[in-house]
C-alpha positions as MATLAB code, in Angstrom:
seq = 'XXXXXXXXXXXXXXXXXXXXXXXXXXXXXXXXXXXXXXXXXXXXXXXXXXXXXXXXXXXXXXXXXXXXXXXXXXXXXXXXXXXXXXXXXXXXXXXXXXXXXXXXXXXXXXXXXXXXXXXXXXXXXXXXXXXXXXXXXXXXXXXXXXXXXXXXXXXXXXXXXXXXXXXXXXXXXXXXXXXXXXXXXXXXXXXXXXXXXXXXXXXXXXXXXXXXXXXXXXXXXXXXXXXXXXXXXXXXXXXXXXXXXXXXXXXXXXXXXXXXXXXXXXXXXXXXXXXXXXXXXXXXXXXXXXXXXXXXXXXXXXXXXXXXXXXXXXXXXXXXXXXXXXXXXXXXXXXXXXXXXXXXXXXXXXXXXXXXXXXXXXXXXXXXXXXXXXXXXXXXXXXXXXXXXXXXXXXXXXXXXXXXXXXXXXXXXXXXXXXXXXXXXXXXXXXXXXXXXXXXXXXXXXXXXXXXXXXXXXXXXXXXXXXXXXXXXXXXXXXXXXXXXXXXXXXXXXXXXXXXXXXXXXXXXXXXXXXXXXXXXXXXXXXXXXXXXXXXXXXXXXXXXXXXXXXXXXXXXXXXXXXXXXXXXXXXXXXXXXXXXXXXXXXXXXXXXXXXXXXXXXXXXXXXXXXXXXXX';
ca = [
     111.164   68.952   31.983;
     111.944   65.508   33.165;
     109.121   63.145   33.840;
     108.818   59.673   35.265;
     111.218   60.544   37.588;
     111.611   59.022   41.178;
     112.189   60.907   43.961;
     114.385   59.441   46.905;
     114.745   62.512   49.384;
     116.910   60.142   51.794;
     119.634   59.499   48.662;
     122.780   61.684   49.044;
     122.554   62.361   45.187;
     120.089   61.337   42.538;
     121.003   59.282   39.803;
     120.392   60.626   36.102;
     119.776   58.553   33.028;
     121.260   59.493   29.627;
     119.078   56.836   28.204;
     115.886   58.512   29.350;
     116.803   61.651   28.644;
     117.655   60.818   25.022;
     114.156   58.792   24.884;
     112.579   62.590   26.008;
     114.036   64.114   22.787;
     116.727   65.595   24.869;
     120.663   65.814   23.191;
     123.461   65.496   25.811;
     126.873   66.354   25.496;
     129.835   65.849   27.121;
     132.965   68.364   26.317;
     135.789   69.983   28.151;
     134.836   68.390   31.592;
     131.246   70.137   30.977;
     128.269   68.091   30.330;
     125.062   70.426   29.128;
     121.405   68.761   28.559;
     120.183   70.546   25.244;
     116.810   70.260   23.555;
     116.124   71.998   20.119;
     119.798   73.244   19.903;
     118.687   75.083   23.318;
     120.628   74.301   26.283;
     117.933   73.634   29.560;
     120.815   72.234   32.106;
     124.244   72.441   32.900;
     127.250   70.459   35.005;
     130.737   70.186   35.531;
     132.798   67.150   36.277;
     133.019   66.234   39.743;
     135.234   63.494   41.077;
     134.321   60.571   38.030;
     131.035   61.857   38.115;
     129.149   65.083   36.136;
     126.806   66.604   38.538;
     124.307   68.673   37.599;
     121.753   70.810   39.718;
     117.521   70.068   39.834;
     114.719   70.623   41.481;
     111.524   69.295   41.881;
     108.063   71.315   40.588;
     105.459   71.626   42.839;
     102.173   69.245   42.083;
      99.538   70.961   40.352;
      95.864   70.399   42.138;
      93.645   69.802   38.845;
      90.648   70.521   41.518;
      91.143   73.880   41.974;
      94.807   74.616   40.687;
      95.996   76.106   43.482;
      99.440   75.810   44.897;
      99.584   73.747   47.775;
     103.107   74.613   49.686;
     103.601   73.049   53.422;
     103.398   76.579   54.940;
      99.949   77.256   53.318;
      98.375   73.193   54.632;
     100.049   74.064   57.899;
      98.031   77.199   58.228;
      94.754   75.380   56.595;
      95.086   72.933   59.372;
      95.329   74.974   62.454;
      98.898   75.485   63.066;
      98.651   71.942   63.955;
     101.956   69.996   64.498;
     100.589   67.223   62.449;
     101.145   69.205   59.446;
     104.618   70.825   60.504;
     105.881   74.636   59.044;
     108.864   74.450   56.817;
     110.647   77.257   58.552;
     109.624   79.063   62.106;
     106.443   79.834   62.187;
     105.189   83.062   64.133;
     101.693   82.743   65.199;
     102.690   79.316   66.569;
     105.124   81.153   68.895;
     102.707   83.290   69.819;
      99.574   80.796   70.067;
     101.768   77.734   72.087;
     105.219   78.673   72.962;
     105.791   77.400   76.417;
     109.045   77.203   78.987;
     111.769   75.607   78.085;
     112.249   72.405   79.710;
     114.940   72.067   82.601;
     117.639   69.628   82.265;
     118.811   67.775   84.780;
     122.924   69.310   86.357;
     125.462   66.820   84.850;
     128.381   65.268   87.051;
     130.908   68.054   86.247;
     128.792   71.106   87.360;
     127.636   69.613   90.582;
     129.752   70.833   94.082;
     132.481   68.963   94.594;
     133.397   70.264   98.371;
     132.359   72.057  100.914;
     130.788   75.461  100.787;
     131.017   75.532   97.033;
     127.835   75.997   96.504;
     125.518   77.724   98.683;
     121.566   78.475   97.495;
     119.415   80.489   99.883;
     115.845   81.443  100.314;
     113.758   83.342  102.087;
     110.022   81.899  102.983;
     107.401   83.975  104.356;
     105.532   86.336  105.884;
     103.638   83.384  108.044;
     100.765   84.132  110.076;
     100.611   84.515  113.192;
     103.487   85.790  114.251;
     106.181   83.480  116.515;
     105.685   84.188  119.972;
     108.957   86.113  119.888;
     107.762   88.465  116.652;
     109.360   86.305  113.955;
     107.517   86.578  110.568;
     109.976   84.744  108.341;
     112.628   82.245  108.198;
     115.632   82.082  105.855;
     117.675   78.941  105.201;
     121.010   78.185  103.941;
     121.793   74.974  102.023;
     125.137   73.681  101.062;
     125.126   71.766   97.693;
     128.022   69.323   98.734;
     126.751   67.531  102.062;
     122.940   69.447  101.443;
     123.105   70.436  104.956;
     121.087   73.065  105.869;
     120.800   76.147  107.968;
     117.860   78.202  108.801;
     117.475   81.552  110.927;
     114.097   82.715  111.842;
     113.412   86.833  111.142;
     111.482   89.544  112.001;
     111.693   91.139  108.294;
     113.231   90.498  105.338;
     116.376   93.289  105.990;
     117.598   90.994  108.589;
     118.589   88.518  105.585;
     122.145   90.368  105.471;
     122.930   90.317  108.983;
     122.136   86.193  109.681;
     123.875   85.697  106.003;
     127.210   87.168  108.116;
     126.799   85.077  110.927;
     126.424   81.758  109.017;
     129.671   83.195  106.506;
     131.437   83.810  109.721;
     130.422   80.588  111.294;
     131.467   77.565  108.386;
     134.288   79.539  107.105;
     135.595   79.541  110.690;
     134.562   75.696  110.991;
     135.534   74.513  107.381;
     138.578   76.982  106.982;
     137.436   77.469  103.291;
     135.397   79.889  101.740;
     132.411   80.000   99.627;
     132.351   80.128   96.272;
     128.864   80.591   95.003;
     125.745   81.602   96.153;
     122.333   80.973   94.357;
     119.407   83.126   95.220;
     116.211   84.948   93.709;
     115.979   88.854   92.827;
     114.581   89.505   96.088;
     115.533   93.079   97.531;
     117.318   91.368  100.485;
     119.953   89.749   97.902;
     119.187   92.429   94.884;
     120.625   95.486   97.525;
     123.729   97.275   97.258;
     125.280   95.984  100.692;
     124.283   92.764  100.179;
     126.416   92.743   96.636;
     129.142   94.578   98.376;
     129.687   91.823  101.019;
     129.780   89.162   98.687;
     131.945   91.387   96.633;
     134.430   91.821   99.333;
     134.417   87.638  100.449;
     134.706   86.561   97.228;
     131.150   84.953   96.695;
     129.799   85.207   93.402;
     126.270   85.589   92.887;
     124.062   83.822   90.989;
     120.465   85.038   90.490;
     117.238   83.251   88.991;
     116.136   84.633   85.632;
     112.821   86.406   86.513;
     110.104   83.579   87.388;
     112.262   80.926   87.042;
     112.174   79.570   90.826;
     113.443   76.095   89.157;
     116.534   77.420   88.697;
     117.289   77.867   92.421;
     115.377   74.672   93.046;
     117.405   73.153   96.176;
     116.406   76.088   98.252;
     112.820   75.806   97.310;
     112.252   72.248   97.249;
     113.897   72.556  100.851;
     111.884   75.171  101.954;
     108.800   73.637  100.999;
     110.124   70.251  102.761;
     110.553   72.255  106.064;
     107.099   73.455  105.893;
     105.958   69.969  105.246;
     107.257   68.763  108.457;
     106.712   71.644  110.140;
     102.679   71.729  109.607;
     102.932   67.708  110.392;
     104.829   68.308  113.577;
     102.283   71.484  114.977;
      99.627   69.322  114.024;
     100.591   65.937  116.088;
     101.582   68.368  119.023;
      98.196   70.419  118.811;
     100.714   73.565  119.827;
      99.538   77.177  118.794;
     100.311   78.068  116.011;
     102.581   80.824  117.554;
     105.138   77.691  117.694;
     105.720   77.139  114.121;
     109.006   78.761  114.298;
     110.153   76.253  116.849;
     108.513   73.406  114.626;
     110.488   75.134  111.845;
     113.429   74.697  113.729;
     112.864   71.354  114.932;
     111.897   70.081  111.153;
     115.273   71.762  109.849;
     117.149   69.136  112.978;
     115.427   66.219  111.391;
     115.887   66.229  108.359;
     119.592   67.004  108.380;
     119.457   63.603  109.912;
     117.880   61.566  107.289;
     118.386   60.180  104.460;
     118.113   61.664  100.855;
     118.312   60.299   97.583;
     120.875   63.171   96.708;
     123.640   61.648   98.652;
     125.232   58.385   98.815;
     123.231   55.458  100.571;
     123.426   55.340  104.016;
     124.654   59.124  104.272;
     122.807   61.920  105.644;
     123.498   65.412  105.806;
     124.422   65.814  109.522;
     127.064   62.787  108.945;
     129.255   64.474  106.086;
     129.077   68.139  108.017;
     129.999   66.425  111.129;
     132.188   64.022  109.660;
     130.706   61.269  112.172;
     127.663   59.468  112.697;
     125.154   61.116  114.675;
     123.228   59.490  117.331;
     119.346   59.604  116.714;
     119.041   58.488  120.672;
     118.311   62.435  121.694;
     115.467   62.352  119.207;
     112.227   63.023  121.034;
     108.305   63.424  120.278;
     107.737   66.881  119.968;
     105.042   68.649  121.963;
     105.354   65.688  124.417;
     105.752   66.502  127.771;
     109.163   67.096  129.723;
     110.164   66.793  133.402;
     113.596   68.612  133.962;
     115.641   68.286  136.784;
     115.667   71.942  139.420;
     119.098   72.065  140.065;
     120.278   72.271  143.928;
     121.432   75.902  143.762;
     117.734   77.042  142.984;
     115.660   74.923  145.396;
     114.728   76.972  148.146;
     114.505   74.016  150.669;
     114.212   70.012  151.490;
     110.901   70.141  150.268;
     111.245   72.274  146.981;
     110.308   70.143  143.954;
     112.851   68.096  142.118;
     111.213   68.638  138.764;
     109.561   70.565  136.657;
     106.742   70.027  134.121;
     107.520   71.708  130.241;
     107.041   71.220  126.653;
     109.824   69.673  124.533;
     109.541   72.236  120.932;
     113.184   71.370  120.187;
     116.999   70.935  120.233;
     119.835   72.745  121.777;
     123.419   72.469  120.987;
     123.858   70.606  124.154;
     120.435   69.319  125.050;
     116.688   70.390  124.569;
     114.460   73.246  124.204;
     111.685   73.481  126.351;
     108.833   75.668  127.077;
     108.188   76.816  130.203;
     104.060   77.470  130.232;
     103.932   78.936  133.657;
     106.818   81.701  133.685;
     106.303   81.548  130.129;
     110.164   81.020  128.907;
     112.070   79.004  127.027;
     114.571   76.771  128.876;
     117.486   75.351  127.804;
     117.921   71.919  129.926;
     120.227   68.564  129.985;
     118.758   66.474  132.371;
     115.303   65.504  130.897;
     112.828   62.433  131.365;
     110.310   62.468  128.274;
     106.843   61.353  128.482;
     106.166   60.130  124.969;
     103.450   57.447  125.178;
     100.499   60.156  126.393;
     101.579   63.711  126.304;
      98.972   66.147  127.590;
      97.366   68.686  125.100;
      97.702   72.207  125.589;
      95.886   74.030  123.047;
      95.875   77.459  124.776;
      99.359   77.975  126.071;
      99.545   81.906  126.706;
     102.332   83.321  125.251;
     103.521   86.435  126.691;
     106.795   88.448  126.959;
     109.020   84.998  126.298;
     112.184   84.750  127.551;
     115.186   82.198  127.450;
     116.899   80.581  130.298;
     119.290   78.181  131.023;
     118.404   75.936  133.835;
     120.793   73.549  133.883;
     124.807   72.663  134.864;
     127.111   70.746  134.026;
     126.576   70.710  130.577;
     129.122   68.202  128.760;
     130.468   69.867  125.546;
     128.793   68.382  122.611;
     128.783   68.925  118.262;
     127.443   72.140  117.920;
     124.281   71.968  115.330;
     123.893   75.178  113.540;
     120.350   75.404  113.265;
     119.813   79.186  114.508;
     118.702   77.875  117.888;
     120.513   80.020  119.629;
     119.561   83.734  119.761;
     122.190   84.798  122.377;
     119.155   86.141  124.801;
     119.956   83.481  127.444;
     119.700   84.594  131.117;
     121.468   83.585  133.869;
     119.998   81.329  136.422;
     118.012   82.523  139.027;
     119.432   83.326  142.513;
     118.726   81.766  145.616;
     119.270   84.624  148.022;
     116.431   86.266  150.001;
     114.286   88.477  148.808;
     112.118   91.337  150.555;
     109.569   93.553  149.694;
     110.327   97.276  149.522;
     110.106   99.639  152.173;
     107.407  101.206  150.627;
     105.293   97.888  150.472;
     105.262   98.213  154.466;
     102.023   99.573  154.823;
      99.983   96.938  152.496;
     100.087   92.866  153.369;
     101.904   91.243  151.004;
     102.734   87.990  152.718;
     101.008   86.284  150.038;
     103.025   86.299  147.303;
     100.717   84.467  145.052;
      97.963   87.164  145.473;
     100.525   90.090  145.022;
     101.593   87.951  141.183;
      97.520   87.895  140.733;
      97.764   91.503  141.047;
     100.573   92.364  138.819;
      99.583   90.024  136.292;
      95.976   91.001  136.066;
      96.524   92.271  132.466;
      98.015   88.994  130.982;
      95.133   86.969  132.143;
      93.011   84.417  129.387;
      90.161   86.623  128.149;
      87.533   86.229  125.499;
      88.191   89.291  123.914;
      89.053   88.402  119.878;
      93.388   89.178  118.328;
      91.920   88.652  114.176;
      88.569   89.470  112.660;
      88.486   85.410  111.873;
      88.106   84.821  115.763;
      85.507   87.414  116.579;
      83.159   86.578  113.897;
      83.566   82.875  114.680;
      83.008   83.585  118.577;
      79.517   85.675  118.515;
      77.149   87.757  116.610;
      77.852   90.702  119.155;
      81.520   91.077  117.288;
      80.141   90.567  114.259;
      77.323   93.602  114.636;
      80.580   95.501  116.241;
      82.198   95.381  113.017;
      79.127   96.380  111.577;
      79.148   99.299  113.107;
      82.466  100.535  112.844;
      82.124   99.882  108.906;
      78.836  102.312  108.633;
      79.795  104.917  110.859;
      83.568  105.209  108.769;
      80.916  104.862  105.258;
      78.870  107.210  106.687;
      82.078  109.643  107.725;
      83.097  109.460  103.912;
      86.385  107.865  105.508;
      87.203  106.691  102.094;
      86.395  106.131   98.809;
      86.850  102.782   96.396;
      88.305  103.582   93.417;
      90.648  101.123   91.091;
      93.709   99.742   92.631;
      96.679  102.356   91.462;
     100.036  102.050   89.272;
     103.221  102.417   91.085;
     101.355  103.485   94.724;
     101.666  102.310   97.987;
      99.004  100.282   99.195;
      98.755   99.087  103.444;
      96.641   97.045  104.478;
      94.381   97.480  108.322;
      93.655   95.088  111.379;
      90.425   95.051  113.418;
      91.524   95.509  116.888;
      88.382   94.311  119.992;
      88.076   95.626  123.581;
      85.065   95.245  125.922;
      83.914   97.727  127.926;
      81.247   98.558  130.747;
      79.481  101.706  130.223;
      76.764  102.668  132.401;
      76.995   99.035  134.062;
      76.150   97.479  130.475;
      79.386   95.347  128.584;
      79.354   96.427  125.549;
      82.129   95.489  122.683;
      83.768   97.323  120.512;
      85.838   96.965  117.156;
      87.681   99.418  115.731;
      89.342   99.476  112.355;
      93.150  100.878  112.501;
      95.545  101.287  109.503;
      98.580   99.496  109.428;
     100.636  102.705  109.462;
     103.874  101.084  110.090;
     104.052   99.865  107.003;
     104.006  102.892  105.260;
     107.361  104.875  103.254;
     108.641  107.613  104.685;
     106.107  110.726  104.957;
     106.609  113.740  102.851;
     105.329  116.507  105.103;
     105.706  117.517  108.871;
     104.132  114.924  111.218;
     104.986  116.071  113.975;
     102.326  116.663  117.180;
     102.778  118.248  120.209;
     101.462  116.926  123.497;
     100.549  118.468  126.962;
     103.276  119.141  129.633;
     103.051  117.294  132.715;
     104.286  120.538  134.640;
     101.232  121.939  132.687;
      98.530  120.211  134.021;
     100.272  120.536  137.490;
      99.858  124.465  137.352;
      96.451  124.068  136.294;
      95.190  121.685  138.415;
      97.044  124.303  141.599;
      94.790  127.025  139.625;
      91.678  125.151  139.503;
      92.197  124.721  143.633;
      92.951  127.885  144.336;
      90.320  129.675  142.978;
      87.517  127.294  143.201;
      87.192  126.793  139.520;
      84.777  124.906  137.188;
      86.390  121.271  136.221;
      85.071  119.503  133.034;
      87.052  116.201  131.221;
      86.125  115.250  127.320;
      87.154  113.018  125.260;
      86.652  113.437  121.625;
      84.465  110.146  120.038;
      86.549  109.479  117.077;
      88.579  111.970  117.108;
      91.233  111.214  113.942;
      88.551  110.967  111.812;
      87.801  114.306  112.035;
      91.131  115.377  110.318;
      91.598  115.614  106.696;
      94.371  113.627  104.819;
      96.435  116.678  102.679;
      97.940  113.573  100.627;
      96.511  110.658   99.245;
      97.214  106.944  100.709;
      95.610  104.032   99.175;
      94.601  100.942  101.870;
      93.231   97.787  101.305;
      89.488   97.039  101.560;
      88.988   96.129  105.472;
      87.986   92.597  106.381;
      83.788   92.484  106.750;
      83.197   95.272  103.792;
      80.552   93.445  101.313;
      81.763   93.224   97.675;
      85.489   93.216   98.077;
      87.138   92.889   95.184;
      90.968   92.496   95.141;
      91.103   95.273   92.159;
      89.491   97.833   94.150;
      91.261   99.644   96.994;
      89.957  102.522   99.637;
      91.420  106.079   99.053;
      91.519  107.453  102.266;
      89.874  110.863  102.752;
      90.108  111.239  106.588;
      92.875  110.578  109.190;
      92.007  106.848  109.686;
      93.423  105.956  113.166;
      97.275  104.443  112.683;
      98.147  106.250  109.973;
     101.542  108.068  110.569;
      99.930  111.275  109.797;
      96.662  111.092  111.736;
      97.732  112.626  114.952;
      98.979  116.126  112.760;
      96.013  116.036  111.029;
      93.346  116.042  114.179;
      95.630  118.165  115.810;
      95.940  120.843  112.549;
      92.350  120.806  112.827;
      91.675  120.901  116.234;
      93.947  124.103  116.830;
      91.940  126.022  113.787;
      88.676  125.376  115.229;
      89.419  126.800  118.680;
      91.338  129.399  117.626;
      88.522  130.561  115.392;
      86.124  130.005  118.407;
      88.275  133.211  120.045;
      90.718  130.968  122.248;
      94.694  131.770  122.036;
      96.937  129.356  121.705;
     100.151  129.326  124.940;
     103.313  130.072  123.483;
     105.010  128.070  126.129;
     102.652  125.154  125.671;
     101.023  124.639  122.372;
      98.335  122.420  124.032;
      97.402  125.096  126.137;
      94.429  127.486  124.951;
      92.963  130.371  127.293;
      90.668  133.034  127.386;
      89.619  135.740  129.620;
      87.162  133.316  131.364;
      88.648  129.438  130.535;
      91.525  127.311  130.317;
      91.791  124.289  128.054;
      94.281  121.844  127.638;
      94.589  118.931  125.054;
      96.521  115.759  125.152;
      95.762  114.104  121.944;
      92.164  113.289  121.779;
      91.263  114.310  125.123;
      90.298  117.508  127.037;
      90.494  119.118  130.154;
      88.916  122.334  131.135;
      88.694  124.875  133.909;
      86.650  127.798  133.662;
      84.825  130.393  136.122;
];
C-alpha cells in the first residue's frame, strides 16, 4: 500500500517515485523491459515499458469512516441525499428516471434542414370542433402552410372526413400554379391523415409523410403556432365587430387574409408571405374594418325603375378574389361585390343578425381580373344574378289578394321570424326561471321513467352526448314551455340490429277516412305523451350526463335503459312495443299495411307516435 500519495484526477498519468517507494520498505526492479514493485521477496505490482516510460496500473482505496466504518461510495450519498443532483450518481440511476425524467428539450431546425423552395414543405392541421356552428354548418377549419414563403391556406369543414377532399383541391391548385410538386407533408396521427386513402394519395403524388411522435404537437409546430395565431385574430376581429358568433368562420377567413400580409420574423425583413407567393408586392389599399358597414352599388340590369335604389346597405366579413365579401342581413346571403364605399369611422352594431338558409351571390359586373388569393373563399355555390323580367302570381293565387307583396313575404316567412324561444341550455337558463323549471321537469319525469342509469364511464364504448331542444306552446289558452332532452343519435356507429319502422300509407288513411264517412263512424285522434320512452333499448348505449343533472361528474356516464328520443333505434323500439301490446289486446295487424290494426268493431292506424281511430 502506498501512502502519502497525491491524487490529481485531471493528470493524464500519475507520476511514481522510486525514492518513496524504497523509503516504504518496498524493492523495485527493473529487468527485461519489466519493472515489478516487490516487498518481502513478494511481488505487489507489475509494468511493462511503455514508450521511455514503465507504466504500471493503481487504484485508489476507498476512505474508511472511523465514525461508523461504513463504506461511503457516491451511489450510496446520492441515495442518502434524495436523489438530489447535488450529489450526482456515478452511473444511470433508475429511480431518478422514474421520480424526474422529463421531455426532451426541442432544438431549434438548423440552416440545412429548413425548405429551400416552394412546396417543399407543407405542415397541416386541423382545429376544431368550434361552437356554434358557421351559419353555413361548418364545425372546423383546416389550414395548409408552406414552410418556404409560410403562406398559408385554410378551408373551413363540416367534419373532419372532408380533410382529404380540400387536401386535393389545394394539391391540385399550387402544383398547377407553381408547376412543382410537394415534397413533404407534416401532420399529427389524426384519423383524417392516419387513413388508408389519405396514405394512398400521398403515395401516388409523391408526398411523403411525416407524422408527430404521439403528444409531441412541437414537432409539427408551424401548423399549430399558426392555428392558434388565426384564432387570435379571429376572436379579436368578432369581438371589435360585435358579429354572432355564427361568423367566426368568416373572421377565420378574414384573419388567414391578414396575416399572409404581414410581416414575420421567419422571413426576411420587409417580406411577407403574400409577397414571395405572389412574387409582387401586394397593395394593403383593399384592406377594410371588418364588421363595418358597406354600401354596394345595384347594378342597372337589376333596378326595376328610375327610382329603384342605387345602393345597398351590408356587412363587410371579408375578401374575395376580386373584391369583398359581404353579408346581406335582409335576404340573408352572402354577396360577392366590386364597387363598395366603406363606412369605417362609426359602423352600426348588429348583434342579432338572423341567419337563415345563407346563400351566395354575385352582384356585381365588370369585374377586372385580379391575383387570385387562395384562402378557401370560394365555395363554388355562387348564383347568378337576379332577373329583371316580370313576375306574376300563379293562376291559382287568383282567388286570394296578393297585391301586397310585402304581406304575402310576412306570410311565407312567418317561421323564420326573431323569437324568444332558447337554441342551448346556456340561453334558456340565462333567459327565465320558467326554462329552467322546464328542464326540471323533463330531468324527473326521464329519473322517474328509469330512462337511465349512472354507472362508471366504460373501456373501449361509444359514448354521445344530448342537446336540450325548447318550444312554447298554448294549451288550453295558457303558454306553457317545454324542454325536451334528445340524444345526439347521429353521432352514433353503425347499428347492429334491424332499425327499420314502418309508417302509415297516405292511400291508407284516404280509405279510412271514405269508411269513416260512409258509415257514420266514431272518430277519435291520440297522441302518445312520450311515446319513445316507452320502448326498451335490446343493446346497451352509453350517453353523457345531460346539461342541468346535479352531481355530474365527467367519470360517470348514463346507460340508457329506454328508447331516449334521437337515438337511431328509438323509433323500432316504440314501434316493437307498440305492435305487441295491441296485438295482445285482440287487434290484427293489416298485411298490406303494417300500421293498420282492425277488429270486428274498430280500425286503428299509427303513424309513429300518433293515433287515429274509427270505430262503431
Amino acid at each position: 500500500m502506498i501512502q502519502n500519495a497525491w491524487i490529481c484526477e485531471q493528470l493524464a498519468y500519475n507520476l511514481l517515485s522510486v525514492r518513496k517507494l524504497e523509503e516504504n520498505g518496498l524493492k523495485v526492479v527493473f529487468e527485461q523491459n519489466e519493472v515489478a514493485i516487490m516487498k518481502e521477496e513478494k511481488k505487489i505490482i507489475e509494468g511493462k515499458l511503455n514508450g521511455n516510460l514503465y507504466t504500471i496500473k493503481l487504484w485508489k482505496e476507498q476512505e474508511v469512516n472511523s465514525a461508523n466504518g461504513a463504506v461511503e461510495d457516491k451511489r450510496l450519498l446520492h441515495r442518502r441525499m434524495g436523489h438530489s443532483s447535488k450529489y450526482p450518481s456515478p452511473s444511470l440511476c433508475d429511480t431518478c428516471l422514474k421520480g424526474k425524467q422529463s421531455r426532451l428539450p426541442f432544438r431549434e431546425i438548423g440552416e440545412s434542414r429548413k425548405a429551400k423552395r416552394l412546396l417543399e414543405i407543407i405542415s397541416t392541421d386541423i382545429c376544431g370542433p368550434i361552437t356554434p356552428e358557421t351559419y353555413d354548418g361548418k364545425k372546423y377549419y383546416i389550414t395548409f402552410i408552406d414552410h418556404f414563403s409560410h403562406f398559408c391556406v385554410t378551408y373551413l369543414l363540416s367534419k373532419k372526413s372532408e380533410a382529404i377532399e380540400k387536401f386535393k383541391i389545394y394539391v391540385a391548385a399550387v402544383e398547377a400554379k407553381f408547376n412543382c410538386k410537394i415534397e413533404r407533408l407534416r401532420c399529427d396521427n389524426g384519423g383524417e391523415y392516419a387513413s388508408h386513402s389519405f396514405r394512398e394519395l400521398c403515395m401516388k403524388r409523391g408526398i411523403k409523410i411525416q407524422y408527430n411522435v404521439a403528444y409531441n404537437p412541437e414537432q409539427n409546430g408551424v401548423a399549430e403556432r399558426f392555428n392558434r395565431t388565426i384564432m387570435e385574430m379571429a376572436r379579436c376581429l368578432m369581438f371589435d365587430s360585435s358579429l354572432r358568433k355564427e361568423f367566426w368562420g368568416e373572421a377565420v377567413r378574414t384573419a388567414t387574409y391578414l396575416i399572409n400580409r404581414l410581416e414575420t420574423k421567419a422571413l426576411n425583413q420587409n417580406t411577407t408571405p403574400a409577397e414571395i407567393w405572389y412574387k409582387e408586392k401586394q397593395n394593403l389599399s383593399k384592406i377594410k374594418l371588418f364588421g363595418c358597414n358597406a354600401y354596394n352599388l345595384v347594378p342597372k340590369e337589376v333596378r326595376s325603375s328610375k327610382l329603384h335604389p342605387r345602393s345597398e346597405k351590408m356587412l363587410m366579413i371579408g375578401y374575395a378574389d376580386n373584391g369583398y365579401r359581404l353579408w346581406d342581413k335582409d335576404r340573408k346571403k352572402i354577396v360577392h361585390a366590386r364597387n363598395v364605399i366603406f363606412e369605417e369611422d362609426g359602423p352600426e352594431i348588429y348583434p342579432n343578425i338572423l341567419v337563415e338558409n345563407p346563400e351566395e351571390v354575385d352582384n356585381n359586373e365588370n369585374i377586372e381580373d385580379e391575383q387570385e388569393d387562395s384562402i378557401g373563399v370560394n365555395d363554388g355555390n355562387q348564383m347568378s344574378r337576379r332577373s329583371t323580367r316580370e313576375r306574376r302570381p300563379p293562376a291559382y293565387l287568383e282567388d286570394y289578394e296578393v297585391e301586397d307583396h310585402s304581406n304575402l313575404f310576412a306570410a311565407l316567412s312567418a317561421g323564420s321570424m326573431l323569437s324568444d324561444v332558447p337554441s342551448t341550455y346556456d340561453e334558456a337558463v340565462a333567459q327565465s326561471g320558467e326554462w329552467k323549471n322546464a328542464v326540471q321537469k323533463e330531468l324527473t319525469s326521464l329519473q322517474d321513467n328509469k330512462t337511465w342509469e349512472l354507472v362508471e364511464r366504460p373501456v373501449n364504448q361509444e359514448v354521445i352526448d344530448s342537446k336540450w331542444v325548447f318550444r312554447v306552446k298554448v294549451i288550453n289558452g295558457q303558454v306553457e314551455r317545454k324542454a325536451r332532452l334528445v340524444a345526439r343519435g347521429f353521432k352514433q356507429s353503425e347499428v347492429d340490429e334491424n332499425i327499420y319502422t314502418p309508417v302509415a300509407r297516405m292511400t291508407t288513411l284516404r280509405i279510412l277516412l271514405s269508411i269513416y264517412v260512409q258509415n257514420d263512424l266514431f272518430f277519435q285522434q291520440l297522441d302518445v305523451k312520450s311515446a319513445f320512452l316507452n320502448g326498451s333499448l335490446s343493446s346497451p348505449v352509453y350517453m353523457e350526463q345531460p346539461q342541468g343533472l346535479e352531481g355530474r361528474n365527467p367519470n360517470v356516464v348514463c346507460k340508457l335503459n329506454k328508447a331516449l328520443y334521437g337515438l337511431k333505434q328509438a323509433p323500432k323500439c316504440w314501434y316493437s312495443l307498440f305492435n305487441k301490446t295491441i296485438i295482445n289486446l285482440g287487434f290484427t295487424q293489416s298485411k298490406k299495411d303494417p300500421c293498420l290494426y282492425f277488429t270486428n268493431t274498430t280500425l286503428l292506424l299509427i303513424y309513429v307516435d300518433d293515433l287515429i281511430m274509427f270505430s262503431k
